[in-house]
C-alpha positions, 0 to 999 in steps of 0.5 A: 174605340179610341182614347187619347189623353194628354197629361202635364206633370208637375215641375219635378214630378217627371220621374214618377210620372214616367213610372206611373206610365209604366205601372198603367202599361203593364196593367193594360196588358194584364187586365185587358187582352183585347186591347190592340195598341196602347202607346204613349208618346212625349212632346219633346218641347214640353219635356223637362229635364227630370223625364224620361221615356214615357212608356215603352209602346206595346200591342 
């Protein structure tokens, strides 16, 4: 099974974004250890100037 999601932060809202991400990552990784992949990914053209790197991919 696959899920793949697609999310537009608020203007400004980059950074807490970005740790919500992380929180959600590390969660998985707890919670569900039969999960393969769980990676994550930005549209550099939609990128604004306070977000950073989404999440850091993990299996």
């Amino acid at each position: 099974m696959a899920l793949c999601s697609r999310f537009t932060p608020r203007d400004g809202a980059g950074e807490a974004f970005d740790e919500l991400v992380r929180e959600a990552a590390a969660a998985v990784l707890e919670r569900e250890p039969g999960t393969l992949v769980y990676a994550c990914s930005e549209v550099e053209e939609r990128r604004t100037s306070d977000s950073s790197s989404s999440c850091t991919p993990t299996a």
